[in-house]
N, C-alpha and C positions, 0 to 999 in steps of 0.2 A: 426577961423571958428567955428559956432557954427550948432548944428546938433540939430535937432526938433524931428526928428524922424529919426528910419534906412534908410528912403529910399531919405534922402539926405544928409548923410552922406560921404565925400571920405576925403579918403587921400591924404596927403600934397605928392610933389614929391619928396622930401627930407626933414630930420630933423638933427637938429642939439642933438646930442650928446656928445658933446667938456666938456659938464661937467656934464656927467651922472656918474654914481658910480656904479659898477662892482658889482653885488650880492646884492644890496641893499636890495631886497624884497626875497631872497635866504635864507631859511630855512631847513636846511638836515633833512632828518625826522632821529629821531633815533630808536632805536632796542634795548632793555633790551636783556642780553645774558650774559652767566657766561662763563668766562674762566679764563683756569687756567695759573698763569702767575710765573716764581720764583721771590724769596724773590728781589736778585738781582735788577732784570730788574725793578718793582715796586718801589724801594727804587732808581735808579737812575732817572726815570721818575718823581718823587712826587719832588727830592732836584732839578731838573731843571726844575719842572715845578712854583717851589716857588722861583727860581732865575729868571724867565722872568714873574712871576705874572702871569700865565696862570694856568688854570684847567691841571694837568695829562693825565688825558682820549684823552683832546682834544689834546695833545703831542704825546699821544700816535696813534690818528687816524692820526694824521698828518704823524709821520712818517711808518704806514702801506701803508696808500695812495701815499707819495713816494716812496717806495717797489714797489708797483704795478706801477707806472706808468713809474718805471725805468725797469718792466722786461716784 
């Protein structure tokens, strides 16, 4: 369905979705912020984050965001 202008435009009654991709266009804005973390915790997030080829940080937001959504 091709639309010329807004005032003949409508939607379909159904679309298919069967192989759309979850978050595709999903970019989290980020936040520059200093915290202070011990030596520890930073030293075990950087050797698991260089064992799954991932960024730390992003290790690190992941498992906060599990925190929160388990409490």
């Amino acid at each position: 369905m091709k639309a010329t202008n807004k005032e003949n435009f409508e939607l379909a009654k159904e679309y298919d979705f069967s192989k759309g991709i979850r978050g595709r266009f999903y970019k989290p804005r980020k936040k520059t912020t200093t915290i202070r973390l011990d030596d520890d915790i930073i030293l075990y997030f950087k050797k698991l984050a260089s064992e799954q080829k991932i960024g730390y940080q992003t290790l690190l937001n992941a498992a906060l965001r599990n925190y929160i959504h388990r409490h």
